[in-house]
C-alpha positions as CSV (number, residue, x, y, z in Angstrom):
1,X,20.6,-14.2,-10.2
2,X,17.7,-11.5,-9.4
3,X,17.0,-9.5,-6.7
4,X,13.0,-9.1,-5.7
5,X,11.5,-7.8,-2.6
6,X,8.2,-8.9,-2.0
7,X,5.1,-7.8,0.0
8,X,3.8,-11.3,2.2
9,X,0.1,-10.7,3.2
10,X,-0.4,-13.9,5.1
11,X,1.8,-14.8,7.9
12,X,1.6,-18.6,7.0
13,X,3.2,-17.9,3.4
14,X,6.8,-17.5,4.9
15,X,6.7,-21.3,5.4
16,X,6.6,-21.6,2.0
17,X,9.7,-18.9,1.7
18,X,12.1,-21.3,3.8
19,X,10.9,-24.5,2.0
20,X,12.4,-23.1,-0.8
21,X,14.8,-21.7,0.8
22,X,16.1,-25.0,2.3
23,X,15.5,-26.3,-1.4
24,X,18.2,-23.7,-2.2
25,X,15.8,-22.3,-4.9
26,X,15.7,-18.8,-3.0
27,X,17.8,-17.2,0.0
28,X,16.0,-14.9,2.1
29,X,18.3,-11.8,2.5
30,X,16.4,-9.9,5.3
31,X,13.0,-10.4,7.1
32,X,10.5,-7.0,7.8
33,X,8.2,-7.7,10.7
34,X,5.0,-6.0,10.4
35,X,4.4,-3.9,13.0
36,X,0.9,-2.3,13.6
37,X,1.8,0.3,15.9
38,X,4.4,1.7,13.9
39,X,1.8,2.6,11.2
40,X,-0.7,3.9,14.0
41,X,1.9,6.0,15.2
42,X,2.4,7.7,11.4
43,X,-1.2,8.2,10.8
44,X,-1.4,9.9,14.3
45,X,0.9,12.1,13.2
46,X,-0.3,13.0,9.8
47,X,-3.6,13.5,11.2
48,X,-2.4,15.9,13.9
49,X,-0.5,18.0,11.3
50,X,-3.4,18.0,8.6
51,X,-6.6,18.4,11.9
52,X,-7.1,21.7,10.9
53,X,-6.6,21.9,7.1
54,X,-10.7,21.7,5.4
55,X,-11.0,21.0,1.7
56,X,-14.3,22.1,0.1
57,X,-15.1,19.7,-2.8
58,X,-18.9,19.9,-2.5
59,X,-19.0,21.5,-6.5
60,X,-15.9,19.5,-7.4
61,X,-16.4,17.8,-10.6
62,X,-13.7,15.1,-12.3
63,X,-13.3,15.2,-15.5
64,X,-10.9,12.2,-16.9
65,X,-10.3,13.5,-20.4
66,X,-9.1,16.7,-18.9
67,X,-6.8,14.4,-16.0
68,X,-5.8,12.9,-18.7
69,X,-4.3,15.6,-21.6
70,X,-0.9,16.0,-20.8
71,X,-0.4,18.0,-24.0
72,X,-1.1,21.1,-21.7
């Protein structure tokens, strides 16, 4: 037996969790409700904390080979 938590995008997909379920292929240990405000309610508060921080990239160039070297 294996634990695996999953991510369910679409709402209608959990019918398809308690079919198998009932089929006593899976067993559903705990269900997450997405909840919207919860999420609003974290990115008000990150964006309060970081309102006054300003990042200058206008002359910032990537380079991948460089991101990349981990020899350094």
């Amino acid at each position: 037996m294996e634990k695996v938590v999953l991510q369910i995008n679409d709402s209608r997909a959990f019918s398809l969790l308690k079919n198998l379920e009932a089929l006593n292929v899976i067993k559903v240990l705990r269900r997450i409700p997405y909840v919207q405000s919860d999420i609003t309610a974290r990115l008000a508060e990150i964006q309060s904390i970081t309102q006054n921080t300003h990042i200058d990239l206008s002359n910032f160039s990537f380079n991948r080979d460089e991101a990349n070297n981990y020899d350094e």
